[in-house]
C-alpha positions as CSV (number, residue, x, y, z in Angstrom):
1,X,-6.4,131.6,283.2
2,X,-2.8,129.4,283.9
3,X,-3.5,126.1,286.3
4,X,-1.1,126.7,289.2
5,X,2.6,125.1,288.8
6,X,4.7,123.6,291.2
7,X,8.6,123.3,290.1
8,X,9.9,119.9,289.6
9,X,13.0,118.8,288.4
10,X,15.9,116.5,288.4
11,X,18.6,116.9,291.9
12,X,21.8,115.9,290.4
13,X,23.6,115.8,293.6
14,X,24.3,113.6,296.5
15,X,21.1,113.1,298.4
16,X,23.3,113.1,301.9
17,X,23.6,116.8,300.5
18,X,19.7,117.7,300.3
19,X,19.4,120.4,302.9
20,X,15.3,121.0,302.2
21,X,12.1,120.5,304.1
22,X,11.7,116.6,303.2
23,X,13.8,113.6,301.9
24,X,11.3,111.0,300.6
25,X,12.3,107.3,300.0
26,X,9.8,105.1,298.4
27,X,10.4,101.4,299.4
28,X,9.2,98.1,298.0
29,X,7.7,95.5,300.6
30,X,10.3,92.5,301.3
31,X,13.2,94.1,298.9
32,X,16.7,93.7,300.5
33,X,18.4,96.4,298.0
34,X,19.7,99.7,299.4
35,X,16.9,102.7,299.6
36,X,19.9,105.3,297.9
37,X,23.2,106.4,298.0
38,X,25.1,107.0,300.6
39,X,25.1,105.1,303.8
40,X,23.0,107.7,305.5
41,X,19.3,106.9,305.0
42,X,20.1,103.0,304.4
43,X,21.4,102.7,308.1
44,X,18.0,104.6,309.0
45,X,16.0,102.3,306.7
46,X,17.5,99.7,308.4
47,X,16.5,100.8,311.5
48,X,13.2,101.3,311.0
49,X,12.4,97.5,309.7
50,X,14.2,96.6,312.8
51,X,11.4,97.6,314.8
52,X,8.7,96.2,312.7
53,X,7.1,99.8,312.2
54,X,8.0,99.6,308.4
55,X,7.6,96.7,305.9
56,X,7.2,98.9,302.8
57,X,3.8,97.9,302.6
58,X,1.2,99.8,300.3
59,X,0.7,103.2,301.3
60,X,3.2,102.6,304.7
61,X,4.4,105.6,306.0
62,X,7.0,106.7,308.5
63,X,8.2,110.0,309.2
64,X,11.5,110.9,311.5
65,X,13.9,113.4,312.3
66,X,17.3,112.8,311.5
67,X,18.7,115.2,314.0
68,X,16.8,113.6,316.6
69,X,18.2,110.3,315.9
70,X,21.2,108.5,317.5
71,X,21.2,106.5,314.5
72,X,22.2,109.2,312.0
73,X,24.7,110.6,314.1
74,X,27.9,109.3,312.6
75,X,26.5,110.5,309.4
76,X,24.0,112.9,309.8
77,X,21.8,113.8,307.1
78,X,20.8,117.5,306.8
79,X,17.4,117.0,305.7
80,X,14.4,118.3,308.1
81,X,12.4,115.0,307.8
82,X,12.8,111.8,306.2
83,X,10.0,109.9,305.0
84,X,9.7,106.5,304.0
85,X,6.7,105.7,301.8
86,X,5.8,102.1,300.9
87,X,5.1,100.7,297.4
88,X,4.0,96.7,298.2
89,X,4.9,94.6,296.5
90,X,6.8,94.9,293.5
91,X,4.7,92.1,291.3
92,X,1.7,91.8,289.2
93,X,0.6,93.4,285.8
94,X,2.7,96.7,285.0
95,X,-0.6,99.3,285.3
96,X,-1.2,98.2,288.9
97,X,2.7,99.1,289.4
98,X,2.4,102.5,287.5
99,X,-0.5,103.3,289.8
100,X,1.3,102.2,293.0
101,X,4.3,105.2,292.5
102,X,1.2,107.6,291.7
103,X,-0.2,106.8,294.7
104,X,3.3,107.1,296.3
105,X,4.0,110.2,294.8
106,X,0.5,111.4,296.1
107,X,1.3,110.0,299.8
108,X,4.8,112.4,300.1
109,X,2.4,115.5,298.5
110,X,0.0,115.2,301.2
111,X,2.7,114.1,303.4
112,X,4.8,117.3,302.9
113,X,1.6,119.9,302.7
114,X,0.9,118.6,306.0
115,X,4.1,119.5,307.1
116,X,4.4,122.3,305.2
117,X,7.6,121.8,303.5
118,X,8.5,123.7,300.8
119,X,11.3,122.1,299.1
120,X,10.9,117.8,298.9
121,X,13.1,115.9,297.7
122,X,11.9,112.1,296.3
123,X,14.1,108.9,295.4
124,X,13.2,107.1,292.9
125,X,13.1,103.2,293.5
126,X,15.7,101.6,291.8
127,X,14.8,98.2,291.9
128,X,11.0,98.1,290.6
129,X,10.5,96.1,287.7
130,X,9.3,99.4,285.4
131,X,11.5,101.4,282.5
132,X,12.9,104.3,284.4
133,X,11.3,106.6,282.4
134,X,7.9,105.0,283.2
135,X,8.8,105.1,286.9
136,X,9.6,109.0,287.0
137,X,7.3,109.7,285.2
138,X,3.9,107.8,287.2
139,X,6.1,109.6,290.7
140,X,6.0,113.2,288.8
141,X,2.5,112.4,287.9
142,X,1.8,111.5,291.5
143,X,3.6,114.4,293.4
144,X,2.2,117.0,291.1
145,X,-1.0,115.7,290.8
146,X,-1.1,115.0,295.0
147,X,0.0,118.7,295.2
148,X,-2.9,120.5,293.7
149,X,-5.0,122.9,296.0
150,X,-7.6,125.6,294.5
151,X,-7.5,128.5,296.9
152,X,-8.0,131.2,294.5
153,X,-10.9,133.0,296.4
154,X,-9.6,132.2,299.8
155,X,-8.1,134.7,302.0
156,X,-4.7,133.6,303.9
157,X,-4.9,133.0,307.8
158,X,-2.7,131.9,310.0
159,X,-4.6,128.5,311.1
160,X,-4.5,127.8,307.0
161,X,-5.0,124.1,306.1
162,X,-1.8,121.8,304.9
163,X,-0.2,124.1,302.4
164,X,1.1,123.2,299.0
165,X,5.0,122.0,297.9
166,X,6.8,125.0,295.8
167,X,9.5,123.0,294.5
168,X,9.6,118.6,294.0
169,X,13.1,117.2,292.9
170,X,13.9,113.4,292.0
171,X,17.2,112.1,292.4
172,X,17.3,109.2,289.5
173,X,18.7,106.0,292.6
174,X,21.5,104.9,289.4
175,X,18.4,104.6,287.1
176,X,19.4,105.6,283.3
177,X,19.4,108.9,283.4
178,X,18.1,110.4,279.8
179,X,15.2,108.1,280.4
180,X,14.3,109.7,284.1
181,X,15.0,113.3,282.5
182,X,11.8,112.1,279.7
183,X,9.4,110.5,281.8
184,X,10.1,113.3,283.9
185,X,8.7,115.7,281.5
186,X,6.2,113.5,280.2
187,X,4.5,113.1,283.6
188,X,5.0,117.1,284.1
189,X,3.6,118.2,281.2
190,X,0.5,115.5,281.6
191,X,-0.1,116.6,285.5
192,X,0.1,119.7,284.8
193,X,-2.6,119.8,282.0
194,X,-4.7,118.1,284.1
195,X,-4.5,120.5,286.9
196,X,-5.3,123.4,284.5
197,X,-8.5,121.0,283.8
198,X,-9.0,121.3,287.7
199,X,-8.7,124.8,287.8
200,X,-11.3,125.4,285.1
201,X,-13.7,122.9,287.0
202,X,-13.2,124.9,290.4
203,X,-14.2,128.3,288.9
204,X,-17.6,128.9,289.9
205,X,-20.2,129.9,287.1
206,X,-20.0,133.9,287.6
207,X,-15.9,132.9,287.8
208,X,-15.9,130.3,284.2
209,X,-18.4,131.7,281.2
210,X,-18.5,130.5,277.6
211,X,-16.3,133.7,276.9
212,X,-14.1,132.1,279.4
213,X,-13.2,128.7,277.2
214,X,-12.9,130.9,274.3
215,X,-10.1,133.3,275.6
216,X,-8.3,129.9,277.2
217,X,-8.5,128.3,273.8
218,X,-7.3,131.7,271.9
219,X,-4.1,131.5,274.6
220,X,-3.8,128.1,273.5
221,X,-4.0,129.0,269.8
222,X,-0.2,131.0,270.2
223,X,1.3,127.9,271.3
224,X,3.2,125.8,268.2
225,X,1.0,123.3,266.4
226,X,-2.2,124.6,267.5
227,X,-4.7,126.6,266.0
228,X,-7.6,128.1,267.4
229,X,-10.9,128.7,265.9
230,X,-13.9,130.8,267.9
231,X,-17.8,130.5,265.9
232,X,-20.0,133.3,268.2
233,X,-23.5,133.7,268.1
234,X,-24.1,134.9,264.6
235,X,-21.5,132.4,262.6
236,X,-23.8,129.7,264.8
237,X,-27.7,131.5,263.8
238,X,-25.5,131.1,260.1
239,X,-24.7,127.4,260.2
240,X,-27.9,126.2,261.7
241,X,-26.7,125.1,265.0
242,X,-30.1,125.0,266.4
243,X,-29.0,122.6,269.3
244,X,-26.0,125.2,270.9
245,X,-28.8,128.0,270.1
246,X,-31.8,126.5,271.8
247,X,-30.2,125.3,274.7
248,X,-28.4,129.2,275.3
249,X,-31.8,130.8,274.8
250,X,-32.7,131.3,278.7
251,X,-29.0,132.6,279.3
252,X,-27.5,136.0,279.5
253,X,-23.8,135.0,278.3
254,X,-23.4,134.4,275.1
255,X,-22.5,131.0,273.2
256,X,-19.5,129.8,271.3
257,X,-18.6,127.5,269.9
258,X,-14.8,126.8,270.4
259,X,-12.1,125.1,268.1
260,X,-9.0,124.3,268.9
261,X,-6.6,122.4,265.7
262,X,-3.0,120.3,266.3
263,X,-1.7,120.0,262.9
264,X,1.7,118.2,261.9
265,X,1.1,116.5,258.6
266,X,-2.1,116.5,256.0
267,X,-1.3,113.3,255.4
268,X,-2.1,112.2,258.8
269,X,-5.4,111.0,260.4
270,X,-7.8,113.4,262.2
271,X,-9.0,112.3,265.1
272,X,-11.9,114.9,266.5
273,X,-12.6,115.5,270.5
274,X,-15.8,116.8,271.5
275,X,-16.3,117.8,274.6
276,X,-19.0,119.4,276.3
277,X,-19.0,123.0,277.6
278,X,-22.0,124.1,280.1
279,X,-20.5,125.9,282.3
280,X,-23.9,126.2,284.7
281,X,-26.3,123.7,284.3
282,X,-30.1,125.0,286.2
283,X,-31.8,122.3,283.8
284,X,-33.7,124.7,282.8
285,X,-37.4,125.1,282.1
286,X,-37.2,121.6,283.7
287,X,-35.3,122.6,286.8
288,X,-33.0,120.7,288.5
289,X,-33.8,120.4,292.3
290,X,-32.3,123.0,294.7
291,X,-30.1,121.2,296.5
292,X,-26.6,120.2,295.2
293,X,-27.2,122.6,291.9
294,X,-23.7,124.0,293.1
295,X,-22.1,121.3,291.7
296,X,-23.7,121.7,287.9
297,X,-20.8,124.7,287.7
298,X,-18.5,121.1,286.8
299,X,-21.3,120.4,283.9
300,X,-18.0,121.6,281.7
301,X,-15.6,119.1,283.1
302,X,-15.9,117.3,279.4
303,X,-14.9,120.4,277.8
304,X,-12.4,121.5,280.2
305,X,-10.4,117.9,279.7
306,X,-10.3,118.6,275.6
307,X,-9.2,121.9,276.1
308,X,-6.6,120.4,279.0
309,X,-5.6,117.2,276.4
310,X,-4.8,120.2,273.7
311,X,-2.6,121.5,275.6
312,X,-0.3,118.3,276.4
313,X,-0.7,117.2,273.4
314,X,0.9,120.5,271.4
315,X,3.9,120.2,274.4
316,X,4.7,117.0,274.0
317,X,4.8,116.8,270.0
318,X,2.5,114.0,268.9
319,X,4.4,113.2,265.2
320,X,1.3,110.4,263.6
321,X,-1.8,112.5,264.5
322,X,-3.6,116.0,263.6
323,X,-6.5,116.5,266.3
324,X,-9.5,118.8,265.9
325,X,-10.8,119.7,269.6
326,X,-14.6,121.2,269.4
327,X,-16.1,122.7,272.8
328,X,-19.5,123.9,272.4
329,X,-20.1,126.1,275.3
330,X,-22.9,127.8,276.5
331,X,-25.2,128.0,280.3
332,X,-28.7,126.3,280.5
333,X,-30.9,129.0,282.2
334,X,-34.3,129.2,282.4
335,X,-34.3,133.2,281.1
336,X,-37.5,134.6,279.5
337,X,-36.5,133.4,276.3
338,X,-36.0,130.0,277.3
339,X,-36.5,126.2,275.0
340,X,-39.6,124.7,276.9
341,X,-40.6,121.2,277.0
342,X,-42.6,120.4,273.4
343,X,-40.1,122.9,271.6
344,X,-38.8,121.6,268.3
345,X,-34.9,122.8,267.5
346,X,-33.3,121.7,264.1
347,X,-29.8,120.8,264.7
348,X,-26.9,121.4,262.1
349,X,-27.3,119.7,258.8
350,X,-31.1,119.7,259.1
351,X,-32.3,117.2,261.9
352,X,-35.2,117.7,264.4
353,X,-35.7,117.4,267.4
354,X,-38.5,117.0,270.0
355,X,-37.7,118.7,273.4
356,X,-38.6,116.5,275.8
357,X,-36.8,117.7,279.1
358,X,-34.4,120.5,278.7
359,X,-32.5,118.9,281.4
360,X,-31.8,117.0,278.8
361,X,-29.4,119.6,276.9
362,X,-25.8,118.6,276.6
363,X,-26.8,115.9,274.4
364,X,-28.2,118.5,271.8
365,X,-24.8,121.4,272.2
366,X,-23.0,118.1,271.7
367,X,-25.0,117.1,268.2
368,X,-24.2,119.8,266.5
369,X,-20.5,119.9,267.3
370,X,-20.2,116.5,266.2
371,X,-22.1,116.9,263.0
372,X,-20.3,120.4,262.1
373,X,-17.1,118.8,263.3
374,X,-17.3,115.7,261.1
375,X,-18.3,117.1,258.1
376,X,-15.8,120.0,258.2
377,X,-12.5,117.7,259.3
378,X,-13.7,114.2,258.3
379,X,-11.8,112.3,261.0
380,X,-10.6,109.0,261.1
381,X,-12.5,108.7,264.6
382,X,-14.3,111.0,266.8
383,X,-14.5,111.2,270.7
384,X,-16.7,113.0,273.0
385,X,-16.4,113.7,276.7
386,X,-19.3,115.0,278.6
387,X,-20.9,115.0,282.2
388,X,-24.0,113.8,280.2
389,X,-26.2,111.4,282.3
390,X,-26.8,111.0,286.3
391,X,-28.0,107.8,285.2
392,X,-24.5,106.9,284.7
393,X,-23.6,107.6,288.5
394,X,-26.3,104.6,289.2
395,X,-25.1,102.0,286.8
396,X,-21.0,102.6,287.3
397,X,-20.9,105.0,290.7
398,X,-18.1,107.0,291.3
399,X,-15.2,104.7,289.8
400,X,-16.2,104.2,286.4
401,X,-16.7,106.5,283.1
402,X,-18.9,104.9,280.8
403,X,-18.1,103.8,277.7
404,X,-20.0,103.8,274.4
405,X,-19.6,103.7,271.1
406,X,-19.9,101.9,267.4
407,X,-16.2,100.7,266.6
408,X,-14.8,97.8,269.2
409,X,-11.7,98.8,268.3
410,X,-11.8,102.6,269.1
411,X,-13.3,101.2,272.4
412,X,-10.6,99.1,273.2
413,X,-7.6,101.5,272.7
414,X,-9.6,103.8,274.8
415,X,-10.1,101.3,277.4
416,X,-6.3,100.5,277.3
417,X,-5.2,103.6,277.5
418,X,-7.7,104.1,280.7
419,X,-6.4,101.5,282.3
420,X,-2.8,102.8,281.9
421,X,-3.9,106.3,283.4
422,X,-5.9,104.4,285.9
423,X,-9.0,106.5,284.7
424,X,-11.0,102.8,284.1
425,X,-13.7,102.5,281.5
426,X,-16.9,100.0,281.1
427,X,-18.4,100.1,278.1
428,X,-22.5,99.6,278.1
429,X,-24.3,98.1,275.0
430,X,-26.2,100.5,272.2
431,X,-28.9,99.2,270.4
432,X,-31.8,99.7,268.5
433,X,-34.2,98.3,271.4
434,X,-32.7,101.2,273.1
435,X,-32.7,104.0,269.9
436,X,-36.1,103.3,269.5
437,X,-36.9,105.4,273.0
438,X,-35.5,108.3,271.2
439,X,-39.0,107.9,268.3
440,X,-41.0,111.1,267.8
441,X,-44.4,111.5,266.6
442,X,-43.7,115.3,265.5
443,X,-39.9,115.3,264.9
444,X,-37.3,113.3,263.5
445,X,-36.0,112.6,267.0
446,X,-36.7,113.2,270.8
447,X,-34.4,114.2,273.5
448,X,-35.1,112.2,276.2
449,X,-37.3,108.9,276.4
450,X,-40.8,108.6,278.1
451,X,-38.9,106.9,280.9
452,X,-35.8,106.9,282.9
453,X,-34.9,103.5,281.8
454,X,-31.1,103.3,280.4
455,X,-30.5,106.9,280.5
456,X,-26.9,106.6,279.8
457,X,-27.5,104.7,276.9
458,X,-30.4,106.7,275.2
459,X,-28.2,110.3,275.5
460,X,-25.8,108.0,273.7
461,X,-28.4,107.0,271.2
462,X,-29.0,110.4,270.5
463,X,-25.6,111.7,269.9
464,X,-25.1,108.6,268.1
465,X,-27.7,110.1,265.4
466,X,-25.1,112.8,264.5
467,X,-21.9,110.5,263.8
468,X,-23.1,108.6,260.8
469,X,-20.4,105.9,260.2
470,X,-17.7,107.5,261.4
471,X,-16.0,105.2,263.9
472,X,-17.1,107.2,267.2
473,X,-17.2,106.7,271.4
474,X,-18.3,108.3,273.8
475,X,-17.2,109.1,277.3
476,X,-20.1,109.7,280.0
477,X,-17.5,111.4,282.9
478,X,-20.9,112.3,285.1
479,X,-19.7,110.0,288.0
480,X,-15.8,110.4,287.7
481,X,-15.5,114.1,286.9
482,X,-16.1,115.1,290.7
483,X,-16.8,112.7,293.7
484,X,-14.2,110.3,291.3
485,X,-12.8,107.3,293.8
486,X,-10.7,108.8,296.6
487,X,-6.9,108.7,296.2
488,X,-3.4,110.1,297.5
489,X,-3.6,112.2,294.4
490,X,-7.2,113.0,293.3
491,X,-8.6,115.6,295.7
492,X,-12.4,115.8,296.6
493,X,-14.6,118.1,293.9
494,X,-12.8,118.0,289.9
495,X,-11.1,115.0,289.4
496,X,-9.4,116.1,285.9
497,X,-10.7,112.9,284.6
498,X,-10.2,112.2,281.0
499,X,-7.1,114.4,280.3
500,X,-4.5,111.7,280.3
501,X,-6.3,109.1,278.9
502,X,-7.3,111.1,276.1
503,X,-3.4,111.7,275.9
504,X,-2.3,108.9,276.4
505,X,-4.9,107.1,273.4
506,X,-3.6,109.6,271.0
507,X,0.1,108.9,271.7
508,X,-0.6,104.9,270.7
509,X,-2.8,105.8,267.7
510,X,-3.4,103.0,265.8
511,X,-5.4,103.5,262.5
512,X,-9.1,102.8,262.3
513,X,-11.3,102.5,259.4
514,X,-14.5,103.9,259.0
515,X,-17.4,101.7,260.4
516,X,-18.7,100.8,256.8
517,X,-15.5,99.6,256.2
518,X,-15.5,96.8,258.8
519,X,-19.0,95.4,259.3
């Protein structure tokens, strides 16, 4: 399966030339400098604040026809449509600017799908107090991202819904250009990677099985840098991978358990990403309720986002780091076969476990790839992404991903690079008050507590079992990897959470010891 790509590149001529479907100007509030080149679209600009219609406010909008206007006349320009989009203000700290020119980028999307244009064509502000390459790159992120549509099992019809932008060009407003040209590419190759992610959410189950992440990671695999690995059923019977096993034994489709390695240097750092793979979640013996189970085909949003990340990462070259991706993918079905309630499972490298709920089950696919994976690699750090806990929804809602973990500062490079992506992270406490709810009387360990009381955190304190002192975090994506806070650019259903913060993290490695080492 390929995500869907929409062309976007530089235009390298005079705007006053752009013949297409949409010129696009994105304007600052209260800035006095020129919109672009050529007198054209400034003496339309100019016209438009005249009115008081347009301030450049955030998220302003205003849409004309040039060949409708007296204005243009002198100098007509041969665009269809201009649009004027409005950034604010151009103050305050630099991620609230990087997410305004998303947002802007995801305004002239929507803008131009509702007008169907094909061909768009966006200036880039040349008086916003970002590097140019930041600024094309958060407006490439923003167009693309703004683009997306998943209409692989609809059938065309004439009364078809806003349709979707074949071809975005930027024209670089005097900004430097080899800078534009990278940040460009940057934001391509990250938007693009996290549509793919969107894509692989969308599928429904029958549409997205285990087999499915494996042949997606093989086509990965031929790319430079990467590597791919697949362990099937019998390599994980052989390695004890009771966790993966027990929690595939009501299902039909067979599990895997997928690996995907970016190597530049042995003498760099591993850091290992672990994300988790059901790609149909019933809960089991302990079913889920009826209504809404739809949505438990995105229960592989964590996986789909390392696989996604794996992919921009072997595009854009990362020199400092190797990265070891693990998806352990399986269903949870509740087949003839399958792990009741009271079960006991042994999990890679020996560990028992209880089966309390098998609801509970991306908790124990997760164990053992994190077990397997750190004893194999030996990372510097580890990080796991995984639709694990609805209790997270109730602590953090929609607008969140929660954040835990046994290293502060693993924590606080993911919660910068987060906040740069504008994919924001809170971190909730781990504890033994709270590991304690994890205590069996038969087992080693339980899966679930006797309560519901800090779910988040007890799935945490279990996974936590399996990372030893290996400095580790995990992301709980349950409330932002669908339903994630409505924007110009995120579309309702699969957010493609994760992707570029796990990106952007690993571009801005710094080294951490192991936890030992440090406390």
């Amino acid at each position: 399966m390929s995500a869907q790509t929409t062309a976007i590149e530089l235009f390298g001529q005079d705007p006053s030339l752009f013949t297409g479907d949409l010129l696009a100007c994105l304007v600052a509030e209260g800035s006095s400098r020129p919109a672009g080149p050529g007198p054209g679209i400034n003496r339309l600009l100019a016209r438009v604040r005249e009115t008081g219609d347009f301030k450049g406010e955030k998220d302003q909008v205003f849409l004309l026809y040039p060949e409708l206007t007296a204005v243009a006349a002198a100098q007509p320009l041969p665009a269809r449509r201009v649009l004027f989009v409005g950034l604010g203000k151009a103050d305050g700290p630099a991620n609230g600017l990087r997410e305004r020119l998303r947002l802007a980028g995801g305004v002239v999307a929507k803008q131009a799908g509702t007008v169907k244009a094909r061909e768009a064509l966006v200036l880039l502000p040349r008086d916003y107090p970002l590097d140019a390459g930041e600024i094309a790159e958060c407006v490439g992120e923003g167009l693309l991202l703004g683009n997306y549509r998943f209409d692989r099992y609809k059938q065309p019809k004439d009364d078809d819904p806003p349709g979707r932008v074949e071809r975005f060009f930027l024209h670089r407003s005097g900004l430097a250009a080899a800078k534009v040209r990278k940040g460009l590419e940057l934001g391509r190759i990250l938007a693009e990677a996290t549509c793919a992610a969107r894509d692989m959410a969308n599928q429904p189950g029958n549409g997205w099985t285990p087999a499915d992440f494996a042949e997606y990671a093989r086509q990965l695999g031929q790319k430079r840098f990467l590597r791919c690995t697949i362990l099937d059923k019998a390599a994980l019977r052989q390695l004890g991978m009771g966790g993966i096993l027990g929690v595939n034994q009501g299902s039909a489709q067979p599990p895997f358990l997928v690996i995907l390695e970016y190597r530049r240097n042995t003498k760099n750092p591993t850091i290992l990403l672990a994300g988790k793979g059901l790609t149909f979640d019933s809960g089991g013996i302990s079913a889920k309720a009826p209504a809404g189970m739809e949505d438990m085909k995105y229960d592989m949003c964590g996986g789909a986002a390392v696989l996604a990340a794996m992919r921009a990462i072997a595009e854009i070259g990362l020199p400092d780091v190797n990265v070891v991706a693990l998806v352990p993918a399986t269903e949870n079905l509740s087949g003839s076969a399958a792990l009741k309630p009271g079960d006991v499972i042994r999990h890679y490298g020996g560990k028992t476990s209880e089966i309390i709920n098998t609801d509970a089950e991306g908790r124990l696919i997760l164990a053992d790839a994190l077990a397997y994976g750190i004893a194999t690699y030996q990372p510097q750090a580890v990080i796991d992404v995984a639709t694990l806990t609805g209790a997270v929804i109730i602590g953090l809602g929609h607008h969140y991903t929660g954040l835990l973990g046994n290293d502060d500062r693993l924590a606080e490079q993911l919660i910068a690079a987060g906040d740069r992506a504008a994919e924001p992270l809170w971190r909730l406490p781990l504890g033994p008050e709270y590991r304690k709810q994890i205590d069996s009387r038969i087992a080693d360990i339980k899966n679930a507590g006797s309560d519901r009381s800090g779910g988040t955190i007890v799935g945490a304190c279990y996974l936590q079992e399996f990372v030893g002192q290996t400095p580790w975090a995990h992301l709980d994506i349950a409330g932002t990897a669908w339903g994630f806070t409505e924007k110009s650019y995120i579309p309702k259903g699969p957010s493609g959470i994760g992707v570029r913060t796990l990106v952007d993290c690993l571009r801005r490695w710094r080294p951490i010891q192991s936890v030992d080492e440090n406390h």
